[in-house]
Backbone atoms as SQL, in Angstrom:
CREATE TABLE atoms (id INTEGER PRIMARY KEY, chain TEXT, resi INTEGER, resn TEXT, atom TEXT, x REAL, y REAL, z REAL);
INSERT INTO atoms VALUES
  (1, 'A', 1, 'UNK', 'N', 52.798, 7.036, -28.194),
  (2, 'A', 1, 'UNK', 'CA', 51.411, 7.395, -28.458),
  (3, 'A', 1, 'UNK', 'C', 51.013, 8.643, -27.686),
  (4, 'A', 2, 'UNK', 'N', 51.956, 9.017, -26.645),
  (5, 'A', 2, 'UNK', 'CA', 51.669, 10.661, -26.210),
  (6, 'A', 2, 'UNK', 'C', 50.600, 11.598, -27.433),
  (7, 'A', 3, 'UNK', 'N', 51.370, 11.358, -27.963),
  (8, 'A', 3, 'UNK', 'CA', 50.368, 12.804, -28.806),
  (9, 'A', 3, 'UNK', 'C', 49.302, 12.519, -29.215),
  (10, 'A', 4, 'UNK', 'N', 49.023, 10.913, -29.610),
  (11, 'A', 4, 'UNK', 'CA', 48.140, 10.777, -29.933),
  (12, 'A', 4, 'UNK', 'C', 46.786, 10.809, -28.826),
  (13, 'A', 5, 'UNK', 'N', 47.588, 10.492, -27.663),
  (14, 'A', 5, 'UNK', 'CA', 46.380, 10.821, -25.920),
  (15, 'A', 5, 'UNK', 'C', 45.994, 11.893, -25.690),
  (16, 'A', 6, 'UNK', 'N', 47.085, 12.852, -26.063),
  (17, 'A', 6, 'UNK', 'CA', 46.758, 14.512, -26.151),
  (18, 'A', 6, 'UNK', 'C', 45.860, 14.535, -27.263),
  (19, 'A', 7, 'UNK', 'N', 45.606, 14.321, -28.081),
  (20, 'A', 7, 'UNK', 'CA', 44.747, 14.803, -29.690),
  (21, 'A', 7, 'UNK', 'C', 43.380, 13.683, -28.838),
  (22, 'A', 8, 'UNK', 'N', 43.496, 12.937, -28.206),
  (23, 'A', 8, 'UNK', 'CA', 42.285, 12.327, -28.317),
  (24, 'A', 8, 'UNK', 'C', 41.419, 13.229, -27.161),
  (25, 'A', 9, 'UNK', 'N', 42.122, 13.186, -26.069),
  (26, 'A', 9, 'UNK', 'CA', 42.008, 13.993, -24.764),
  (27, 'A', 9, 'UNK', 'C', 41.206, 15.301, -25.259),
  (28, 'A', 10, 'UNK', 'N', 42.255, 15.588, -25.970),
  (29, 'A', 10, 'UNK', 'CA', 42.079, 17.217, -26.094),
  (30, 'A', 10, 'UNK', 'C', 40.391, 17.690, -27.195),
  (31, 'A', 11, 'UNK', 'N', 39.965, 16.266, -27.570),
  (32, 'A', 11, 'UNK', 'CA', 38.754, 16.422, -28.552),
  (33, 'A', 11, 'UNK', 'C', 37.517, 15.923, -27.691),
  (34, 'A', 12, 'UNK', 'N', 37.582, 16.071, -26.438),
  (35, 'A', 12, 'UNK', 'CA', 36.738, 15.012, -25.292),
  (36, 'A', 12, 'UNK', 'C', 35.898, 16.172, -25.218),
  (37, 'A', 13, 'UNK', 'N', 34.695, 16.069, -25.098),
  (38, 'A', 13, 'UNK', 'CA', 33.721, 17.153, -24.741),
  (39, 'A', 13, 'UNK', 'C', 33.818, 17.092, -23.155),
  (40, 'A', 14, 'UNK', 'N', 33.208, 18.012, -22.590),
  (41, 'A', 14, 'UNK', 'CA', 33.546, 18.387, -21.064),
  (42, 'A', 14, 'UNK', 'C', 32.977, 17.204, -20.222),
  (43, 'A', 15, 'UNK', 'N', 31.764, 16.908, -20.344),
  (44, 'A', 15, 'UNK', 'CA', 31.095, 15.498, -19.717),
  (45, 'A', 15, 'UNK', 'C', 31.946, 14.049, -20.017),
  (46, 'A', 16, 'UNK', 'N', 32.629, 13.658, -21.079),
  (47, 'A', 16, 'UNK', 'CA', 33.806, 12.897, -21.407),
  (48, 'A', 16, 'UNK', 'C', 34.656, 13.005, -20.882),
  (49, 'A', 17, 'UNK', 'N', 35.693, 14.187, -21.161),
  (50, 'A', 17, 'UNK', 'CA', 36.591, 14.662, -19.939),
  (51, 'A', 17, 'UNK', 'C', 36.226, 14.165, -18.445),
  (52, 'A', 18, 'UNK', 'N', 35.372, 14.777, -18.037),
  (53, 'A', 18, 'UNK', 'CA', 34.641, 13.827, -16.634),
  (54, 'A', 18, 'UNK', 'C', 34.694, 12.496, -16.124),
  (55, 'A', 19, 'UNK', 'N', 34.202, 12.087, -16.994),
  (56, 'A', 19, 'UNK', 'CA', 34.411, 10.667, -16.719),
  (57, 'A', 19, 'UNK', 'C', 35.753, 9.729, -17.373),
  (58, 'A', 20, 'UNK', 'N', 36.132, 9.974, -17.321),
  (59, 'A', 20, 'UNK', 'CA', 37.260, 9.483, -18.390),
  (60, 'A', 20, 'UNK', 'C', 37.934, 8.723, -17.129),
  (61, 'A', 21, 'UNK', 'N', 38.356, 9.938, -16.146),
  (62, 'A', 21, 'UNK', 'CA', 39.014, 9.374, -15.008),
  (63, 'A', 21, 'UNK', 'C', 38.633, 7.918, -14.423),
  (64, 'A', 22, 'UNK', 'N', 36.999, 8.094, -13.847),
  (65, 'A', 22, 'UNK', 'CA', 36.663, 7.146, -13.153),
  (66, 'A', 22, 'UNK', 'C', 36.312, 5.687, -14.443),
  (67, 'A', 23, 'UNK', 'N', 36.370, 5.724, -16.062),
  (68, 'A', 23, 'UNK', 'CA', 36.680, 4.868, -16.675),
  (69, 'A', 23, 'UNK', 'C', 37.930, 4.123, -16.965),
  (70, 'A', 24, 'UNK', 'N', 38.847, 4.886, -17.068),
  (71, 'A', 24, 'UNK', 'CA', 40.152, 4.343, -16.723),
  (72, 'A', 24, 'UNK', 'C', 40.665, 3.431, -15.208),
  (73, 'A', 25, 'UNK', 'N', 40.153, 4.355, -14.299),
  (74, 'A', 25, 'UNK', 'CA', 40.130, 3.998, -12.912),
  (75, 'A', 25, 'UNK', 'C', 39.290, 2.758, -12.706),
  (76, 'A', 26, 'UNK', 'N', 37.866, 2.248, -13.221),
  (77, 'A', 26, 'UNK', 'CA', 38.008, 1.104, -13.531),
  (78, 'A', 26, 'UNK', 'C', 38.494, 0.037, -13.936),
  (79, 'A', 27, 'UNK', 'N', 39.016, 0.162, -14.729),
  (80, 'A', 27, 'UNK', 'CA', 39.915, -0.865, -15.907),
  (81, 'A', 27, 'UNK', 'C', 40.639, -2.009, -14.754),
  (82, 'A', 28, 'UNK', 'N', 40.299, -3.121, -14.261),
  (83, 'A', 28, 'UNK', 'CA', 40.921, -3.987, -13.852),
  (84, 'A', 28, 'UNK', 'C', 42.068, -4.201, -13.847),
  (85, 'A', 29, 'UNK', 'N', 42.766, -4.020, -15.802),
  (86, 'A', 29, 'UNK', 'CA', 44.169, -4.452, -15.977),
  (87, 'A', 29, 'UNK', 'C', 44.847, -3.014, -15.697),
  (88, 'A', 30, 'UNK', 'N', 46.515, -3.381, -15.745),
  (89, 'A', 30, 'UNK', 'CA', 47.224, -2.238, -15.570),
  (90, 'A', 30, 'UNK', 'C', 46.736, -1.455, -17.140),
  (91, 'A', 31, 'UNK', 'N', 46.888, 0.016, -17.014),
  (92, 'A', 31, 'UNK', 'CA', 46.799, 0.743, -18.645),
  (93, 'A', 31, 'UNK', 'C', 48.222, 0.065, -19.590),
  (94, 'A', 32, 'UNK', 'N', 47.682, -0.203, -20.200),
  (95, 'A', 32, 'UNK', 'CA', 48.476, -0.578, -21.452),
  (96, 'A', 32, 'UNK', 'C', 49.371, 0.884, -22.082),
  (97, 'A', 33, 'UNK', 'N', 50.325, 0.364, -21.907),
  (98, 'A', 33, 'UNK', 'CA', 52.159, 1.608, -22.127),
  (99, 'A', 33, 'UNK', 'C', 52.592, 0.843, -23.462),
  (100, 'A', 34, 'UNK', 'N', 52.143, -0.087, -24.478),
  (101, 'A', 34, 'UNK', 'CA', 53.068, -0.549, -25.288),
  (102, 'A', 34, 'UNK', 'C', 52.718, -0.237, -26.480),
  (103, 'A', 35, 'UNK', 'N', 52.345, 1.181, -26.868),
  (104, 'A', 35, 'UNK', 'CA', 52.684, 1.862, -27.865),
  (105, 'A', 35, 'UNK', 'C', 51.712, 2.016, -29.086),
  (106, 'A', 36, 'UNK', 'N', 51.807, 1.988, -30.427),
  (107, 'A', 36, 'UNK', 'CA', 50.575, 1.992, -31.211),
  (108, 'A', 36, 'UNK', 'C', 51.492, 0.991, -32.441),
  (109, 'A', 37, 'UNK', 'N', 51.524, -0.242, -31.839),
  (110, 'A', 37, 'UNK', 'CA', 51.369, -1.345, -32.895),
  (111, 'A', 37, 'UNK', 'C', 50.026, -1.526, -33.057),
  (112, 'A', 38, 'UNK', 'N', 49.498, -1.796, -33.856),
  (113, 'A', 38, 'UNK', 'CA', 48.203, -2.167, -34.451),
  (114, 'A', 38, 'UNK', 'C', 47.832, -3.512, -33.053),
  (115, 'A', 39, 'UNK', 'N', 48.329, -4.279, -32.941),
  (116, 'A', 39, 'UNK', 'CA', 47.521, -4.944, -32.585),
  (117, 'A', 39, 'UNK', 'C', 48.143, -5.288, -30.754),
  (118, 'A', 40, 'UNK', 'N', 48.184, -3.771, -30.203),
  (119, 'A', 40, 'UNK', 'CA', 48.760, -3.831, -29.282),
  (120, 'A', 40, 'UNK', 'C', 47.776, -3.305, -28.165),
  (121, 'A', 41, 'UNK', 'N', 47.522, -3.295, -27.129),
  (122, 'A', 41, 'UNK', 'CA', 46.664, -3.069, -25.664),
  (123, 'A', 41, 'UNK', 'C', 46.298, -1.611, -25.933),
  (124, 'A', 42, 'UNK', 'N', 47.271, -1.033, -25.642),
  (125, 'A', 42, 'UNK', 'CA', 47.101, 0.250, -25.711),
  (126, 'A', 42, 'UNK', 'C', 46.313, 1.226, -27.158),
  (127, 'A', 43, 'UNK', 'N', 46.827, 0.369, -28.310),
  (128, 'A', 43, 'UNK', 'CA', 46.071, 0.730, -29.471),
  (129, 'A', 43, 'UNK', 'C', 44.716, 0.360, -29.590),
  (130, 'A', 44, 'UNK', 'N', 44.695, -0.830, -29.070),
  (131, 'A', 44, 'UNK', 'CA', 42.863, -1.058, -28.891),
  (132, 'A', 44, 'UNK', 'C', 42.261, -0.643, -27.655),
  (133, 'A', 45, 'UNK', 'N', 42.857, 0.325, -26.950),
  (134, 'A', 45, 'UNK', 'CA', 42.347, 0.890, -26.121),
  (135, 'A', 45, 'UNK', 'C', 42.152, 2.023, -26.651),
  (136, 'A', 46, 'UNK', 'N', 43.440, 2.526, -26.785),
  (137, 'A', 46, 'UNK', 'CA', 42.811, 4.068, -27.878),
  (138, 'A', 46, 'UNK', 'C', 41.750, 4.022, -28.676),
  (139, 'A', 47, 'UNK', 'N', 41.985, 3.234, -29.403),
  (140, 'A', 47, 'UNK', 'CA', 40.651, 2.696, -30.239),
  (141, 'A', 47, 'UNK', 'C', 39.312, 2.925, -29.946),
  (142, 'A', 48, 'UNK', 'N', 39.178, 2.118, -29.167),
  (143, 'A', 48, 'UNK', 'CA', 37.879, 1.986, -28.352),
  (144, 'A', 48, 'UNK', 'C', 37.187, 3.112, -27.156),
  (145, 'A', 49, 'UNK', 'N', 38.060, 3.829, -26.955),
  (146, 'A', 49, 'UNK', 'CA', 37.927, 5.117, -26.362),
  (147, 'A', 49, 'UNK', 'C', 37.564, 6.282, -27.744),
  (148, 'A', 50, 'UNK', 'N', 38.351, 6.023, -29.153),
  (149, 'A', 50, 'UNK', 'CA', 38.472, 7.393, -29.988),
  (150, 'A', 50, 'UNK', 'C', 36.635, 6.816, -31.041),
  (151, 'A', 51, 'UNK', 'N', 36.707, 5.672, -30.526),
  (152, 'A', 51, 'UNK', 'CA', 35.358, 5.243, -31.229),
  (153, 'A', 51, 'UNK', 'C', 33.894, 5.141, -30.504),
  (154, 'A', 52, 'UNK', 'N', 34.334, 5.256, -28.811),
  (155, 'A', 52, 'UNK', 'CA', 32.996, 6.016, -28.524),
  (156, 'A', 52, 'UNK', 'C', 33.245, 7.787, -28.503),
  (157, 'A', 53, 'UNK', 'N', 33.781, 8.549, -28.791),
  (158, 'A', 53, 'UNK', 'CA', 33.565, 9.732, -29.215),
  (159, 'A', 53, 'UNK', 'C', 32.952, 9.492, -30.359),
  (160, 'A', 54, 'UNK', 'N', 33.336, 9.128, -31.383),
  (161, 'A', 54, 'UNK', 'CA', 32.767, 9.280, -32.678),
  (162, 'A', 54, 'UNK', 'C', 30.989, 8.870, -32.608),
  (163, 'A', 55, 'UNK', 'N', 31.342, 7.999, -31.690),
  (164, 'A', 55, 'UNK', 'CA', 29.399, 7.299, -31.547),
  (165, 'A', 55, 'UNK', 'C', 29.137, 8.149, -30.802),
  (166, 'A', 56, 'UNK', 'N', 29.101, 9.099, -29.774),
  (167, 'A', 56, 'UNK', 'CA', 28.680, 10.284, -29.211),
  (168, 'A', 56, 'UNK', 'C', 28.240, 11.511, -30.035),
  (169, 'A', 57, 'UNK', 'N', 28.566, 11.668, -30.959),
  (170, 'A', 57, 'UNK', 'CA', 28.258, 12.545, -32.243),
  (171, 'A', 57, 'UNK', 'C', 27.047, 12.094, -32.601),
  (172, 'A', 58, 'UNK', 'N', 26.687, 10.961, -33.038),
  (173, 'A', 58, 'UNK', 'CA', 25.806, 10.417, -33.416),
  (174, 'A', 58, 'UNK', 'C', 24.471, 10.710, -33.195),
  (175, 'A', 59, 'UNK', 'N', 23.340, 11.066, -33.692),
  (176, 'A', 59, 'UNK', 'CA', 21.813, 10.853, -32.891),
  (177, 'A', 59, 'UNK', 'C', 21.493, 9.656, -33.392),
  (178, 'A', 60, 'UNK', 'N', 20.674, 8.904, -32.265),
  (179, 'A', 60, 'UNK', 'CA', 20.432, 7.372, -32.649),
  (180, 'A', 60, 'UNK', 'C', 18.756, 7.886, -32.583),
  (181, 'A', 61, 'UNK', 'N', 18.462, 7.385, -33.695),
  (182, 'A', 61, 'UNK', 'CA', 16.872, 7.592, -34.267),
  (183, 'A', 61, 'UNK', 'C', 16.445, 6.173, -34.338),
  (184, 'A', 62, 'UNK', 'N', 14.873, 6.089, -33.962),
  (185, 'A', 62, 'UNK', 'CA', 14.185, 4.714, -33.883),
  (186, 'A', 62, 'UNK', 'C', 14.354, 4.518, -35.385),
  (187, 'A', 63, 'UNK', 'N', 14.108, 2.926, -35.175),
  (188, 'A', 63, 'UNK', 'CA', 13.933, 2.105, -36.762),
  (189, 'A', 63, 'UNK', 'C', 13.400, 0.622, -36.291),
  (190, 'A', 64, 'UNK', 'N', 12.741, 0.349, -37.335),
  (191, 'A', 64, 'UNK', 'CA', 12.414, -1.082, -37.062),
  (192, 'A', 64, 'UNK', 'C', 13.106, -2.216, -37.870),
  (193, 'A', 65, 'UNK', 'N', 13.840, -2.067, -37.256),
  (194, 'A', 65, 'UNK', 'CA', 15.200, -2.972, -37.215),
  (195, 'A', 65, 'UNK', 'C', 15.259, -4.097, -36.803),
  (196, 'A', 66, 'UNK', 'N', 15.766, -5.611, -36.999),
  (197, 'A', 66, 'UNK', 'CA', 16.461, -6.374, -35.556),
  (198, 'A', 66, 'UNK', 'C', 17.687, -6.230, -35.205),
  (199, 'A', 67, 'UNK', 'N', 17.838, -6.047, -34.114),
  (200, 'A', 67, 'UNK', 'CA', 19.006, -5.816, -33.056),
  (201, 'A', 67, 'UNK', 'C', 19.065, -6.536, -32.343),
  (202, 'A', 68, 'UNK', 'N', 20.075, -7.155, -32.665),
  (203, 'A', 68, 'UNK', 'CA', 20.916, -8.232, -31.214),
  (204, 'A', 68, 'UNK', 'C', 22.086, -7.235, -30.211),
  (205, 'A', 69, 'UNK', 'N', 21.504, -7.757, -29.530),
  (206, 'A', 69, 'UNK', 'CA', 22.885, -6.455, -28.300),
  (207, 'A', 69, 'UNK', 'C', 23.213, -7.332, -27.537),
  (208, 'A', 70, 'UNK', 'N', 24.708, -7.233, -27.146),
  (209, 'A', 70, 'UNK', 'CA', 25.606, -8.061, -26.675),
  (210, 'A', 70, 'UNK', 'C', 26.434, -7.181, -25.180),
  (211, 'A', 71, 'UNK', 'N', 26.363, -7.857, -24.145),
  (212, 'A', 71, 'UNK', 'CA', 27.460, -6.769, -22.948),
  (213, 'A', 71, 'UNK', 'C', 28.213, -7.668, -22.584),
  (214, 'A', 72, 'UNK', 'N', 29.419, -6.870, -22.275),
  (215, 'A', 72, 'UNK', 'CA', 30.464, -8.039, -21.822),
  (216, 'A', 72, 'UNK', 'C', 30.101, -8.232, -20.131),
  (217, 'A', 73, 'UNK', 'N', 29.879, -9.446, -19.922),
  (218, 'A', 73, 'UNK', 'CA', 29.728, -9.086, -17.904),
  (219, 'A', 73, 'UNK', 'C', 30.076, -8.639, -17.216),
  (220, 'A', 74, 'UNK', 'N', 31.719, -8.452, -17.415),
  (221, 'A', 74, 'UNK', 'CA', 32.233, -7.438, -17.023),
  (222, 'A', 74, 'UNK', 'C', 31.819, -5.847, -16.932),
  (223, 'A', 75, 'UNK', 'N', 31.563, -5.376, -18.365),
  (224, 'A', 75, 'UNK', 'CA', 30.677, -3.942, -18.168),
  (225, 'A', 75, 'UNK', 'C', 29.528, -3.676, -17.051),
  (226, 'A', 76, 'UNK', 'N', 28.797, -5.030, -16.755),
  (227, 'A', 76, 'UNK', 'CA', 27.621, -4.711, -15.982),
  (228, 'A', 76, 'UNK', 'C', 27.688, -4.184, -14.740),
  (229, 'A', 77, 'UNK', 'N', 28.925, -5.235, -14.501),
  (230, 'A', 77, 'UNK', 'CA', 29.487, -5.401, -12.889),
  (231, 'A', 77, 'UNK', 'C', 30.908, -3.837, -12.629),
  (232, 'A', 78, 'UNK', 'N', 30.890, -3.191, -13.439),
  (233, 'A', 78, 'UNK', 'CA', 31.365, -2.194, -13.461),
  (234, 'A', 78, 'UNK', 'C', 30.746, -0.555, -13.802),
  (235, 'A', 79, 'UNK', 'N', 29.350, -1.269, -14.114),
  (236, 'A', 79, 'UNK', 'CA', 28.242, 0.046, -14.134),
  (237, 'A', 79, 'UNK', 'C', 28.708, 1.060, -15.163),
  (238, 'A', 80, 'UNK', 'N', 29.097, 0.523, -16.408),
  (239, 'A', 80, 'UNK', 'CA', 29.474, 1.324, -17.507),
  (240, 'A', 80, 'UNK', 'C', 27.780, 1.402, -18.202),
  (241, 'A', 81, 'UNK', 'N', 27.716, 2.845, -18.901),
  (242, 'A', 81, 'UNK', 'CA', 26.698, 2.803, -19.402),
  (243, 'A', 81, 'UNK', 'C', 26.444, 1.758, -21.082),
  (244, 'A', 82, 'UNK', 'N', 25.377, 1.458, -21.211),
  (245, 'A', 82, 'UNK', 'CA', 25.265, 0.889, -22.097),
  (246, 'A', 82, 'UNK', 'C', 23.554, 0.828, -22.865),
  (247, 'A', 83, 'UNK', 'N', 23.504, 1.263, -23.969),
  (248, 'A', 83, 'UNK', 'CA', 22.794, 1.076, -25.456),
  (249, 'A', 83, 'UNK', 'C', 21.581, 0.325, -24.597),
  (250, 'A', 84, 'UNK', 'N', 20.261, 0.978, -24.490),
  (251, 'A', 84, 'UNK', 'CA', 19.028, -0.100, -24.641),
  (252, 'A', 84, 'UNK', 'C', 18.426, 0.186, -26.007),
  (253, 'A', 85, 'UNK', 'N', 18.864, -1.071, -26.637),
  (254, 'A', 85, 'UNK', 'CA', 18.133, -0.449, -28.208),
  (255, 'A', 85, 'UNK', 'C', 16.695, -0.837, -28.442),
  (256, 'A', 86, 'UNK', 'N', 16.320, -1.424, -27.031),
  (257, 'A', 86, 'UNK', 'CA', 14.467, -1.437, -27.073),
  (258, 'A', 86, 'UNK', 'C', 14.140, -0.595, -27.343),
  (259, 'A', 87, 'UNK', 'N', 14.713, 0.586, -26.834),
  (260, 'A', 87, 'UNK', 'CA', 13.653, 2.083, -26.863),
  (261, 'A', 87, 'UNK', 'C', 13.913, 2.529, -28.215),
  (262, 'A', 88, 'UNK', 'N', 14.729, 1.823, -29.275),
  (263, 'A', 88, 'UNK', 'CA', 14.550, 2.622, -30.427),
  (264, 'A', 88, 'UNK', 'C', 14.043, 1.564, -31.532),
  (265, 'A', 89, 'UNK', 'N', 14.099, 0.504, -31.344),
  (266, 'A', 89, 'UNK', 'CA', 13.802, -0.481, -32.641),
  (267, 'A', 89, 'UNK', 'C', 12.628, -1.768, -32.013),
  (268, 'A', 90, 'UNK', 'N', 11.598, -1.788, -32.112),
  (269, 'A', 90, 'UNK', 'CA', 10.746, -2.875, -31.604),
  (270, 'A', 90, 'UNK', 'C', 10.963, -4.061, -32.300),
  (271, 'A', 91, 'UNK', 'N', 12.109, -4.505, -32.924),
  (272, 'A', 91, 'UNK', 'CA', 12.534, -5.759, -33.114),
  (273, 'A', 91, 'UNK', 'C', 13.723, -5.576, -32.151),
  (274, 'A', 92, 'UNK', 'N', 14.343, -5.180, -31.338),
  (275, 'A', 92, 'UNK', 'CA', 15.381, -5.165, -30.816),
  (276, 'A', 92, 'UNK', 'C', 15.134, -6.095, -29.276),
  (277, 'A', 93, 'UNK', 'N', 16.099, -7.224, -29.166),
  (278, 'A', 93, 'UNK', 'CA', 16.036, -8.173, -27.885),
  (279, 'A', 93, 'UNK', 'C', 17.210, -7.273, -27.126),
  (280, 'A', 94, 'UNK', 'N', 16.697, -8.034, -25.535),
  (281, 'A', 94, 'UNK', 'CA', 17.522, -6.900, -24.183),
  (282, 'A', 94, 'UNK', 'C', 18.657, -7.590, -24.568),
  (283, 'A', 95, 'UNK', 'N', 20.119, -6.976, -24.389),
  (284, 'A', 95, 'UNK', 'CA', 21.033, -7.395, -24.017),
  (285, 'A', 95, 'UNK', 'C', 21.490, -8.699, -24.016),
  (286, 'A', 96, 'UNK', 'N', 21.964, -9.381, -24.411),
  (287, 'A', 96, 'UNK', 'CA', 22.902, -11.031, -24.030),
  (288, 'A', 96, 'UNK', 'C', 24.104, -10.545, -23.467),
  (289, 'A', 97, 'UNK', 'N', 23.854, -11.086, -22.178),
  (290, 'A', 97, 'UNK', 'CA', 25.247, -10.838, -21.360),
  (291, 'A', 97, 'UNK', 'C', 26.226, -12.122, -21.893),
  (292, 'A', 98, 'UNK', 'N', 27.421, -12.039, -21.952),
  (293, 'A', 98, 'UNK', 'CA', 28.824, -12.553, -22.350),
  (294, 'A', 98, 'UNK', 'C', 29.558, -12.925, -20.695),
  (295, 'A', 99, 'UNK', 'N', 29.186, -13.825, -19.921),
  (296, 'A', 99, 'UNK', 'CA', 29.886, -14.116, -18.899),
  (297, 'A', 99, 'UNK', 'C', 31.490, -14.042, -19.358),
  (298, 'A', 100, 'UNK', 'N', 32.273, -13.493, -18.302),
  (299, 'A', 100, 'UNK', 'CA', 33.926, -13.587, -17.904),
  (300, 'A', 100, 'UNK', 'C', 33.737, -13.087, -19.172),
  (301, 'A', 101, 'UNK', 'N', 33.498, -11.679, -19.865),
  (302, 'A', 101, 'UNK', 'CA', 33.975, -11.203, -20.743),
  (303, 'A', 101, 'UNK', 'C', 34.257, -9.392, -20.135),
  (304, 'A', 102, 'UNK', 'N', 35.058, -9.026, -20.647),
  (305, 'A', 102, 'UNK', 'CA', 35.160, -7.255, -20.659),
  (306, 'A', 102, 'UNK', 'C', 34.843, -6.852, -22.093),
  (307, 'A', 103, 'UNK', 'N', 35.114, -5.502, -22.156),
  (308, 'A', 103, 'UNK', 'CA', 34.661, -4.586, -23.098),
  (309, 'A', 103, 'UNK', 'C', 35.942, -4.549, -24.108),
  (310, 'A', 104, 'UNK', 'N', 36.758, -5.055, -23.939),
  (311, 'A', 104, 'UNK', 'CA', 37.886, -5.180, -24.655),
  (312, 'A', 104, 'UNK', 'C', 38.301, -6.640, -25.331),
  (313, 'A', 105, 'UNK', 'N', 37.645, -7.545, -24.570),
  (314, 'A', 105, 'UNK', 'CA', 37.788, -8.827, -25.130),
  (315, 'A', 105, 'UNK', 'C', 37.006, -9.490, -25.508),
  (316, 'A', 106, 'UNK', 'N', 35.399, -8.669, -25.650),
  (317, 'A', 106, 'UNK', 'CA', 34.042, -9.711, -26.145),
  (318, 'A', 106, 'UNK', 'C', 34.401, -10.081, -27.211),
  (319, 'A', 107, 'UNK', 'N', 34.723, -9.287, -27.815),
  (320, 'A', 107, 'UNK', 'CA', 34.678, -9.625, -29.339),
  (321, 'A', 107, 'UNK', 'C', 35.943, -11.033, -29.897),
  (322, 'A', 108, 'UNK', 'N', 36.534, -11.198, -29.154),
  (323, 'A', 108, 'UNK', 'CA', 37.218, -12.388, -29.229),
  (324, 'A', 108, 'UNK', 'C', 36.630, -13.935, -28.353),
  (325, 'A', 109, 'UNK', 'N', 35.365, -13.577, -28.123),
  (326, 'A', 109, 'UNK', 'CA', 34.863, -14.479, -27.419),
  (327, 'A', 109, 'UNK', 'C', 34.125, -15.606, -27.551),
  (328, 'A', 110, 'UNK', 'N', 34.317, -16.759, -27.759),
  (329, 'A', 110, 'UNK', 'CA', 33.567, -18.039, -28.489),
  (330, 'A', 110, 'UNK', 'C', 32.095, -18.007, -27.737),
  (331, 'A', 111, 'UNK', 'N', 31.672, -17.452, -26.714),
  (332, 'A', 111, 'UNK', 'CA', 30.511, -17.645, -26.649),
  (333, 'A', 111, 'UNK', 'C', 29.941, -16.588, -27.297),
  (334, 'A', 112, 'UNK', 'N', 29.963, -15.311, -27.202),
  (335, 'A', 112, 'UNK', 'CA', 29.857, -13.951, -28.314),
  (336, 'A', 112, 'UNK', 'C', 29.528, -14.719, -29.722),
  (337, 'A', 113, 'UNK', 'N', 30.616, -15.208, -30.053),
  (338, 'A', 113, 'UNK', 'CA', 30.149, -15.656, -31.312),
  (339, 'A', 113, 'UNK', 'C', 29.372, -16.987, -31.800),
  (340, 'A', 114, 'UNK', 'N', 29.141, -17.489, -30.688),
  (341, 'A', 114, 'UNK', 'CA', 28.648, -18.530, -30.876),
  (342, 'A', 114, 'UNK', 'C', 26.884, -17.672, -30.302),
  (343, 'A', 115, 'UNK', 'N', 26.722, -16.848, -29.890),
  (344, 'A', 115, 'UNK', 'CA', 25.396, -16.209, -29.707),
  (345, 'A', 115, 'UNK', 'C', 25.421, -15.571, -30.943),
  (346, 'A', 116, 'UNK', 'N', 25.865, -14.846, -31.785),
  (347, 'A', 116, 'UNK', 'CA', 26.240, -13.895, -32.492),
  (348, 'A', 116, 'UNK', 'C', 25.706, -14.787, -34.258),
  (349, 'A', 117, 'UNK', 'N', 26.074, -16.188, -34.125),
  (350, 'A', 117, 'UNK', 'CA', 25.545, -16.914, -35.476),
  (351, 'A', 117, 'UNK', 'C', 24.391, -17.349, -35.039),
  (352, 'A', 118, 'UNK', 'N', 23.967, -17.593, -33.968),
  (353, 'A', 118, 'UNK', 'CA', 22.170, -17.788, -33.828),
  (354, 'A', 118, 'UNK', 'C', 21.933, -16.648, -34.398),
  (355, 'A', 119, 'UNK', 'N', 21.576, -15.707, -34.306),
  (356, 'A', 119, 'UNK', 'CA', 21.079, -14.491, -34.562),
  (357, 'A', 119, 'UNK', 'C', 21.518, -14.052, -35.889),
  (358, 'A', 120, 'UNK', 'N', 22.487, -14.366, -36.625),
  (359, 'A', 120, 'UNK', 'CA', 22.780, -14.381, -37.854),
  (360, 'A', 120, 'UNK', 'C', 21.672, -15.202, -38.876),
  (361, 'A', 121, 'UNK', 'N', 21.790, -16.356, -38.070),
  (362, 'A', 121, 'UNK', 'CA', 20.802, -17.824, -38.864),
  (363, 'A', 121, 'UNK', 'C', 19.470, -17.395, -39.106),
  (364, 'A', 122, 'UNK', 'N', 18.518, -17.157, -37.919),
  (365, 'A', 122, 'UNK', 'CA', 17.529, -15.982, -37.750),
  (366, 'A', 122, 'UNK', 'C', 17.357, -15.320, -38.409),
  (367, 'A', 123, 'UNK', 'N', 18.300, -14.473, -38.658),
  (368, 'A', 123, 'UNK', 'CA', 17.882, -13.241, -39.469),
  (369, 'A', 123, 'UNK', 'C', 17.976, -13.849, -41.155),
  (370, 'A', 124, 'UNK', 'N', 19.045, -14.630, -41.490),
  (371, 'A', 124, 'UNK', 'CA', 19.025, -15.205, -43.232),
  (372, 'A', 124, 'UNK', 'C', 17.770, -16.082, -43.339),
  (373, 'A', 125, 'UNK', 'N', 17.078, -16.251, -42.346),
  (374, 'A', 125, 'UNK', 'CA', 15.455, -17.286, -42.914),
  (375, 'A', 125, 'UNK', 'C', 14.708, -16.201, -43.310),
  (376, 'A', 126, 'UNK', 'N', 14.759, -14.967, -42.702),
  (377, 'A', 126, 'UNK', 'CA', 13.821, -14.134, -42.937),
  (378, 'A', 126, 'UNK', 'C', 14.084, -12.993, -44.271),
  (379, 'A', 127, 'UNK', 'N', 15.086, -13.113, -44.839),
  (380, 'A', 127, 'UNK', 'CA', 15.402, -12.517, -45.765),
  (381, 'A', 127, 'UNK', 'C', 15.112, -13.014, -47.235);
């Protein structure tokens, strides 16, 4: 996946570049070396690194929306920035923190999803 770290690296705007270090340098686990199988550490790390660039592009414009927002506890306790989507959608609730979760494994997380169909249920009464 070399080249593919170089092509991602190399598309980092200068403030990205910046921090990149001390995000990695967080990371609890060792960096993931095992290549770009689809469903391998390192590929969903790339991943998830080449997909907040793409959301950095983005301008996030208010809407009146509902928004459920989810952090892994881990993120908190590691002072990663993160989305207040109060300030853009006045249906939007603060955050549900995901105890013993990271940013890499919420989404496999039975309490995540077990918060994740309340808020589903919610929203199909009102539709």
């Amino acid at each position: 996946m070399r080249s593919e770290w170089h092509r991602l690296i190399g598309a980092m705007a200068a403030e990205c570049y910046a921090r990149f270090p001390r995000f990695i340098g967080n990371e609890a686990d060792p960096l993931p070396t095992d290549e770009l199988e689809v469903a391998s550490r390192e590929h969903t790390f790339w991943v998830l690194i080449d997909n907040a660039l793409v959301f950095r592009r983005h301008i996030l414009a208010p809407l009146n929306v509902p928004v459920a927002s989810f952090s892994a506890g881990d993120s908190l306790s590691r002072g990663l920035n993160l989305v207040d989507w109060r300030r853009l959608s006045p249906r939007a609730n603060a955050a549900e923190i995901i105890p013993g979760a990271n940013h890499l494994h919420i989404i496999g997380d039975r309490l995540f999803y077990a918060r994740l169909n309340i808020h589903m249920n919610g929203l199909s009464k009102h539709v």
